[in-house]
N, CA and C atoms as an extended XYZ file, in Angstrom:
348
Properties=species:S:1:pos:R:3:atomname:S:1:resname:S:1:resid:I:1 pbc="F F F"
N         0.839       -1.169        0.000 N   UNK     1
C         0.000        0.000        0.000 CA  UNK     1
C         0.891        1.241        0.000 C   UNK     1
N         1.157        1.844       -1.033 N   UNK     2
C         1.451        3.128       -1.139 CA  UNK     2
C         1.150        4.456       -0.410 C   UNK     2
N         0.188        4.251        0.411 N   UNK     3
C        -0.051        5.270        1.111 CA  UNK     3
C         0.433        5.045        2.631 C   UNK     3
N         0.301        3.874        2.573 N   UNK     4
C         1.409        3.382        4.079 CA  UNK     4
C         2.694        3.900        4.231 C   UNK     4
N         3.509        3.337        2.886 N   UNK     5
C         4.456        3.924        2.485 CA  UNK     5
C         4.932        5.375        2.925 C   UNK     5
N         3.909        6.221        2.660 N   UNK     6
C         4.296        7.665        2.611 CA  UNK     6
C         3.960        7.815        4.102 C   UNK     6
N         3.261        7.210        4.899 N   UNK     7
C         2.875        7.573        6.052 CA  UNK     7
C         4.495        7.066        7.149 C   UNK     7
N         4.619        6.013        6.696 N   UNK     8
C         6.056        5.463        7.469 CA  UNK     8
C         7.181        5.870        6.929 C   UNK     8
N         7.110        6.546        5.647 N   UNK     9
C         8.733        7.289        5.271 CA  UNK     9
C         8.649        8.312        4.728 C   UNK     9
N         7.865        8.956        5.045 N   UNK    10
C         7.600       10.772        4.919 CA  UNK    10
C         7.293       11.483        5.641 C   UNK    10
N         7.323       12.689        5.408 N   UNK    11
C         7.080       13.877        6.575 CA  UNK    11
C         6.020       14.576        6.140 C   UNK    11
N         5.070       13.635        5.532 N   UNK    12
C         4.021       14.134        4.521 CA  UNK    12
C         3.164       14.830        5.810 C   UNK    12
N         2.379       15.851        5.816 N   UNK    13
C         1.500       16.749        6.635 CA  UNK    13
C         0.307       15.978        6.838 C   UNK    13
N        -0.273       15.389        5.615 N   UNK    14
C        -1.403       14.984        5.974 CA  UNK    14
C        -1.333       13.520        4.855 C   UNK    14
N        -2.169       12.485        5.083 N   UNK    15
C        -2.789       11.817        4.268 CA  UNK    15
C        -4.231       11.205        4.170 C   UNK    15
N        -4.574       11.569        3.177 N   UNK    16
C        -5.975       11.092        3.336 CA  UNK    16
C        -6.154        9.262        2.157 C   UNK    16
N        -6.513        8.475        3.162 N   UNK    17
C        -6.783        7.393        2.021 CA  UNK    17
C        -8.098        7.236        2.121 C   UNK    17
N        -8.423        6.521        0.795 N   UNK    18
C       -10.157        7.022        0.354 CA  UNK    18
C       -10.725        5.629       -0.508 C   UNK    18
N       -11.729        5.178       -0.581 N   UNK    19
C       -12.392        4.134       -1.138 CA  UNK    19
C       -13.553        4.570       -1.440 C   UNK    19
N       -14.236        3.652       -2.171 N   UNK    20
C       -15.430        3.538       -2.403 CA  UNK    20
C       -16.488        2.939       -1.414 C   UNK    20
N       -15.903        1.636       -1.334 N   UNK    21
C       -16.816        0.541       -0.735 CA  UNK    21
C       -16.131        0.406        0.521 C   UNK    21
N       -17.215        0.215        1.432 N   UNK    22
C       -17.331        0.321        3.081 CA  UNK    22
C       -16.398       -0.906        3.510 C   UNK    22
N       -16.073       -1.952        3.064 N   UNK    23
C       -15.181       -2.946        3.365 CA  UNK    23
C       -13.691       -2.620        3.330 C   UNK    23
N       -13.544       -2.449        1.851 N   UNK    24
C       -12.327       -1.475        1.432 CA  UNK    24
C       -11.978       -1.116        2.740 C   UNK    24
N       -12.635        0.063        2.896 N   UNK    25
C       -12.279        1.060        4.616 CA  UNK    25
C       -11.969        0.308        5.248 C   UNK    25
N       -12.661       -0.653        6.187 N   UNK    26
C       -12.563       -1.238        7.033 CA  UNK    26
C       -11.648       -2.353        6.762 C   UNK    26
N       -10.929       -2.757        5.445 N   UNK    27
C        -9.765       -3.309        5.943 CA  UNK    27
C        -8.611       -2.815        5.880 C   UNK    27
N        -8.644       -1.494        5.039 N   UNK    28
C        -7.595       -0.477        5.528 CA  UNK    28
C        -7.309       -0.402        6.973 C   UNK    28
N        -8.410        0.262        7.240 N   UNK    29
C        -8.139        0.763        8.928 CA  UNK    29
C        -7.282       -0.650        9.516 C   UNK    29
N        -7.743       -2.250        9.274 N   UNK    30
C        -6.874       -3.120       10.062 CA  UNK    30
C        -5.542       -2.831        9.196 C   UNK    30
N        -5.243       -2.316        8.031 N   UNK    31
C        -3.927       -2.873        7.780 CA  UNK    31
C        -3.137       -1.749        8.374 C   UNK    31
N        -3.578       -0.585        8.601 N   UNK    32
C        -2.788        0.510        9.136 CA  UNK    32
C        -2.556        0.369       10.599 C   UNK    32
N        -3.830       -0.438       10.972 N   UNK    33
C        -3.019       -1.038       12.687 CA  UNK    33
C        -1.849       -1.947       12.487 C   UNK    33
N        -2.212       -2.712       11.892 N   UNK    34
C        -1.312       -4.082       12.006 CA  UNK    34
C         0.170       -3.502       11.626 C   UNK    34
N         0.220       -2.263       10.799 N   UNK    35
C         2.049       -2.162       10.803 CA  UNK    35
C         1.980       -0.972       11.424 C   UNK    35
N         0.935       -0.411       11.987 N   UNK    36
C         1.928        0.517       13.220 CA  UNK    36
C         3.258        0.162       14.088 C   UNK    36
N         3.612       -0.831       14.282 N   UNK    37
C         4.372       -1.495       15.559 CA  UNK    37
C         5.700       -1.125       14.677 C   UNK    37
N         5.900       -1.008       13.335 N   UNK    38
C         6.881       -0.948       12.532 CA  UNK    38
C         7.266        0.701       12.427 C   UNK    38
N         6.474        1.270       12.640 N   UNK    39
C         7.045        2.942       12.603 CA  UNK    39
C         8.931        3.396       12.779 C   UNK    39
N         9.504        3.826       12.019 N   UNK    40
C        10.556        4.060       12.307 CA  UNK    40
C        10.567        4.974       14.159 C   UNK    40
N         9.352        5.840       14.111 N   UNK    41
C         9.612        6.722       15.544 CA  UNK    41
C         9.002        6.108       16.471 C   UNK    41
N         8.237        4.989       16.407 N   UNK    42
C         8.445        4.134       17.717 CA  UNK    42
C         9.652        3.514       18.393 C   UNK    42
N         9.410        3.560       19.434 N   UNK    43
C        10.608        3.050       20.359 CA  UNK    43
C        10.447        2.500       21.625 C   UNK    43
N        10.566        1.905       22.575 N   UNK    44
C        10.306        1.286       23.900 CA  UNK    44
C        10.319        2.216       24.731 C   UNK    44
N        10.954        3.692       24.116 N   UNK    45
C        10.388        4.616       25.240 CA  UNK    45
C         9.061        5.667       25.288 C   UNK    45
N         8.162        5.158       24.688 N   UNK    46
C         6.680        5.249       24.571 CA  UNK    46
C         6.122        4.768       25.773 C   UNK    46
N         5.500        5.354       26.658 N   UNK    47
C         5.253        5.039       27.707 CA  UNK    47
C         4.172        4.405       27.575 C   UNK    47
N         3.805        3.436       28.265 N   UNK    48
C         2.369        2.321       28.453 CA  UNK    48
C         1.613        2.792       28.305 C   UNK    48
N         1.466        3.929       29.189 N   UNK    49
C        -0.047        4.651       29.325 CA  UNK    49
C        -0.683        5.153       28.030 C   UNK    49
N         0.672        5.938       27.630 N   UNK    50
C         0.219        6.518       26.140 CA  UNK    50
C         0.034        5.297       25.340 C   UNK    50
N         0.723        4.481       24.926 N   UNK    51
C        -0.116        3.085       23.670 CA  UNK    51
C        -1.270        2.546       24.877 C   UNK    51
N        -1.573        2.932       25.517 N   UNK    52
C        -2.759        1.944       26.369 CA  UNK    52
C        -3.814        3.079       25.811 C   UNK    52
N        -3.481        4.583       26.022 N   UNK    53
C        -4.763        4.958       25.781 CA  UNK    53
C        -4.932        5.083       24.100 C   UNK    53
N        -4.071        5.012       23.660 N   UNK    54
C        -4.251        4.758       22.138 CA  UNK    54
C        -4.946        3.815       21.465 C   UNK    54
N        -4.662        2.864       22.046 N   UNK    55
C        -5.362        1.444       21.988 CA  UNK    55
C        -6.598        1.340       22.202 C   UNK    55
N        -7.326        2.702       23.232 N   UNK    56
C        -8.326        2.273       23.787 CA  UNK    56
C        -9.321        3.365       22.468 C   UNK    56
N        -8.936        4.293       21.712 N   UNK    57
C        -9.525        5.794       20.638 CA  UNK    57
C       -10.491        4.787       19.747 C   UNK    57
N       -11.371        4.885       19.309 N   UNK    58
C       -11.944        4.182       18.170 CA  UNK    58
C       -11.675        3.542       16.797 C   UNK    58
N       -10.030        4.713       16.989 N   UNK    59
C        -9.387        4.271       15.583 CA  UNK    59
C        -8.104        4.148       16.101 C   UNK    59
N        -7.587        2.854       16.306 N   UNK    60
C        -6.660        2.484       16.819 CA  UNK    60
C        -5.403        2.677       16.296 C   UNK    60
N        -4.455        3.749       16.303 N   UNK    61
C        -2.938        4.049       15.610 CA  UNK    61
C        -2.341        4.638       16.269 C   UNK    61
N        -0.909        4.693       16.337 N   UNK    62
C         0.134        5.119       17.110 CA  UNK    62
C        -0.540        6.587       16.684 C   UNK    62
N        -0.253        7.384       18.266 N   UNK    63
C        -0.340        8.533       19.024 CA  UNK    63
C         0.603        9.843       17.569 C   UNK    63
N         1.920        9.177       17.150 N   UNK    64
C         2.516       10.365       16.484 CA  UNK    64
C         2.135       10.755       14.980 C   UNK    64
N         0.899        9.531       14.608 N   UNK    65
C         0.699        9.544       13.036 CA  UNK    65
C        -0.947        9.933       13.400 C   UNK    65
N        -1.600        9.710       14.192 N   UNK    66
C        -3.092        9.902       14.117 CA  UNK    66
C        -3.511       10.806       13.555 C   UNK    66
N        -2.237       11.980       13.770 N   UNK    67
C        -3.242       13.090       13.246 CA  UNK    67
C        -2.965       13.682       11.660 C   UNK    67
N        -2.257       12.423       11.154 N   UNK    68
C        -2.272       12.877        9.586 CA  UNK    68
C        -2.693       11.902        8.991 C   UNK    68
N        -3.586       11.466        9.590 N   UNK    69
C        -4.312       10.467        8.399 CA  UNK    69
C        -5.813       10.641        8.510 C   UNK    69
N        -6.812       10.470        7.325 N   UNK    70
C        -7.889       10.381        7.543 CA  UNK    70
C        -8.176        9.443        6.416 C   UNK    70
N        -9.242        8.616        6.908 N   UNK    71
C        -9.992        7.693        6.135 CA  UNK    71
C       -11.605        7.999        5.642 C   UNK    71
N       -11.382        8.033        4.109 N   UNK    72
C       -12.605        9.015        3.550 CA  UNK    72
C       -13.465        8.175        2.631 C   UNK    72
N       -14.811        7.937        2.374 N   UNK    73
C       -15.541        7.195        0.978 CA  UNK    73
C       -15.587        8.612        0.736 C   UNK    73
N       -15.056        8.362       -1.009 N   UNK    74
C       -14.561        9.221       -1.831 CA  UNK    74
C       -15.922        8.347       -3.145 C   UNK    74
N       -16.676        8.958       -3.587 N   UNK    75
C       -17.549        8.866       -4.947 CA  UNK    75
C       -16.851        9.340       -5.614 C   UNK    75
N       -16.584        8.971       -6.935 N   UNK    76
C       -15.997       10.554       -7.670 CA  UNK    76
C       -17.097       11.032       -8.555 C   UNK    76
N       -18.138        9.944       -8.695 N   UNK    77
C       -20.085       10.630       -9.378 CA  UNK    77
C       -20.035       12.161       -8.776 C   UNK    77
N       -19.532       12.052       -7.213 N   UNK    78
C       -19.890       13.476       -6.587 CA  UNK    78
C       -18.554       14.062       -6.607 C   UNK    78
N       -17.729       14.322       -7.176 N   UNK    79
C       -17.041       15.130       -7.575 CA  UNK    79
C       -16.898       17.118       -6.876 C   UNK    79
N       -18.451       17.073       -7.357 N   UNK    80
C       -18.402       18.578       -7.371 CA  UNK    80
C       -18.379       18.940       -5.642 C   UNK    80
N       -18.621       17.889       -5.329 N   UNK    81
C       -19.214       18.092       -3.714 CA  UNK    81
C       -17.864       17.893       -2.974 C   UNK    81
N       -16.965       17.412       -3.523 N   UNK    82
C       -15.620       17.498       -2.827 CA  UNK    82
C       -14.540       18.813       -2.606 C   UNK    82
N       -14.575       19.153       -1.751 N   UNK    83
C       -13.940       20.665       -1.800 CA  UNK    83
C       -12.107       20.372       -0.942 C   UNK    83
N       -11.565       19.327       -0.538 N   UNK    84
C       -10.181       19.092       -0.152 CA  UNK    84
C        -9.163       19.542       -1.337 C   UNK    84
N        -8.483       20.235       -1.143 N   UNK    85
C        -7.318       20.497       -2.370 CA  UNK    85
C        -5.781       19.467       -1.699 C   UNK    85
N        -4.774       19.271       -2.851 N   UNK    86
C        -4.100       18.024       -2.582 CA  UNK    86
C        -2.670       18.551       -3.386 C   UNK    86
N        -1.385       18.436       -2.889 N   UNK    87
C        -0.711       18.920       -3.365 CA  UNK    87
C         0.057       17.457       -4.162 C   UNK    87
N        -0.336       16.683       -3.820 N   UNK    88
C         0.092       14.907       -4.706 CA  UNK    88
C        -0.989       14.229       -4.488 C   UNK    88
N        -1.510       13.639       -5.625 N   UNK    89
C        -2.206       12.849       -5.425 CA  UNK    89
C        -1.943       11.117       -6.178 C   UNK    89
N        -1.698       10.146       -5.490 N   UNK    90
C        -1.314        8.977       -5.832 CA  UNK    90
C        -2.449        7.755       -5.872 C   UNK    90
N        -2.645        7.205       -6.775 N   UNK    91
C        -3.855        6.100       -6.886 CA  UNK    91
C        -2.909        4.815       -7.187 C   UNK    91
N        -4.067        3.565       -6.895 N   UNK    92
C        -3.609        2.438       -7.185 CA  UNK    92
C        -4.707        1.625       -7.436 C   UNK    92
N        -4.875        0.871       -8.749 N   UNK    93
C        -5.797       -0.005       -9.609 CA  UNK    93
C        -7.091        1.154       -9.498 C   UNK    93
N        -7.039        2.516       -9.988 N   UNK    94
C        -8.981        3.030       -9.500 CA  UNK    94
C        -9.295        2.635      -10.771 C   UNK    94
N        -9.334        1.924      -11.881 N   UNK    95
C       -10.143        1.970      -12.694 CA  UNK    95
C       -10.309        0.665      -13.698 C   UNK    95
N        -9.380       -0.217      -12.626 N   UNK    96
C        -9.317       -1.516      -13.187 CA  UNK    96
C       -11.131       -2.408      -13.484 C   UNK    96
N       -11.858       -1.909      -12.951 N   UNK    97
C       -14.010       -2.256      -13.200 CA  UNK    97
C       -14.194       -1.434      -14.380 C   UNK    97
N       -13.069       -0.223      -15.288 N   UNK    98
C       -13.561        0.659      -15.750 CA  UNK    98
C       -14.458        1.342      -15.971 C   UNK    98
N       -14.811        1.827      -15.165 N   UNK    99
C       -16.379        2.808      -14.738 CA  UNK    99
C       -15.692        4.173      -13.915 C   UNK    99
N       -16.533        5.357      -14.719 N   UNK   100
C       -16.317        6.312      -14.108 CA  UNK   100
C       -15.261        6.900      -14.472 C   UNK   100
N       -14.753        7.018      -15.650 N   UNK   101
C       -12.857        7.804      -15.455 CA  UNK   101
C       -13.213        8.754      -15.711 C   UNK   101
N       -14.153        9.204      -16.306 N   UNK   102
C       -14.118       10.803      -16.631 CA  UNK   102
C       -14.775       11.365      -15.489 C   UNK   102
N       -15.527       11.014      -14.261 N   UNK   103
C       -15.874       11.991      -13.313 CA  UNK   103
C       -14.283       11.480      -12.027 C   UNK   103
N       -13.403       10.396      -12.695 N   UNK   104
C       -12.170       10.731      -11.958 CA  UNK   104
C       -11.424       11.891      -12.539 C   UNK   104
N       -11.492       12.015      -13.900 N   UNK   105
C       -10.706       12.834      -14.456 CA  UNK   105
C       -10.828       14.459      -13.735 C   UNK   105
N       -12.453       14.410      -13.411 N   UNK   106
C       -12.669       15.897      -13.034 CA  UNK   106
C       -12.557       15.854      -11.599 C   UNK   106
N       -12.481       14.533      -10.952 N   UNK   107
C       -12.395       14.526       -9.821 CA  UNK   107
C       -10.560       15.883       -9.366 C   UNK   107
N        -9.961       14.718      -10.431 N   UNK   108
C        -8.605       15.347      -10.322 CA  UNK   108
C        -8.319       16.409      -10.512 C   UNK   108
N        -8.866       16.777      -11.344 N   UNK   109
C        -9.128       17.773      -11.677 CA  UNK   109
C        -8.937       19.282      -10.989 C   UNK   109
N       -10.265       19.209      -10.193 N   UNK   110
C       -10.451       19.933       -9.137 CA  UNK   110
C       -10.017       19.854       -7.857 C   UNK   110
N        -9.612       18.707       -7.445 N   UNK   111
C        -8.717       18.457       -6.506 CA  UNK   111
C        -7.199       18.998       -6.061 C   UNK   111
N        -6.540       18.508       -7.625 N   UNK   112
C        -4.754       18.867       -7.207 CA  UNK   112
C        -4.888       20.248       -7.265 C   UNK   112
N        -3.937       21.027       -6.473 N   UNK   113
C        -3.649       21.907       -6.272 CA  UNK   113
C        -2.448       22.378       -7.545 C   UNK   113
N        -2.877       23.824       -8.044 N   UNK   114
C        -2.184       23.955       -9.105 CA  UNK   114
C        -0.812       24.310       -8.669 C   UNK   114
N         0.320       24.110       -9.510 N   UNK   115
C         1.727       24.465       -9.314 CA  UNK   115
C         1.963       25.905       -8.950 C   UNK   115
N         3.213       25.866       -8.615 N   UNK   116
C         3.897       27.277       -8.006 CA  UNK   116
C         4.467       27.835       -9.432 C   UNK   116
């Protein structure tokens, strides 16, 4: 997963990963638990309390990444209704059902943020 990627070896500000279908999500969310433990900035001097109460948040991820990730159902039918701007945007298989590329196209469209 490419967006894991950027989350464990970048200093990226934010990431948002996004699906369609409600499963999708929900096995994201387990795969982003399951390699938290791998974080380069974890270390044994993370105190208990803090991974205990982490453990206990609804969305279970190490304390130093929580707050740059969000998990989004992304339509791109609704397109117009999306107002997040994105300074990279990276996909993987979206159009392998081929349906929909042209309201991805405008998705993208309106999304990336134009150059400097």
């Amino acid at each position: 997963m490419i967006g894991l990627c950027f989350l464990k070896f970048t200093k990226a500000k934010r990431i948002v990963f996004s699906d369609y279908q409600e499963n999708i999500l929900e096995n994201l969310k387990k795969n982003l638990i399951a390699n938290e433990s791998n974080h380069k900035h974890l270390t044994n001097e993370f105190d208990d309390e803090i991974n205990n109460t982490a453990k206990n948040e609804p969305f279970d991820f190490c304390p130093m990444c929580f707050n740059r990730i969000s998990i989004e159902k992304l339509d791109w039918r609704e397109y117009e209704n999306y107002e997040n701007k994105f300074d990279l945007i990276i996909g993987s298989e979206l159009i392998y059902q081929g349906g929909y590329i042209e309201e991805l196209v405008k998705l993208i469209q309106k999304i990336l943020c134009e150059s400097i």
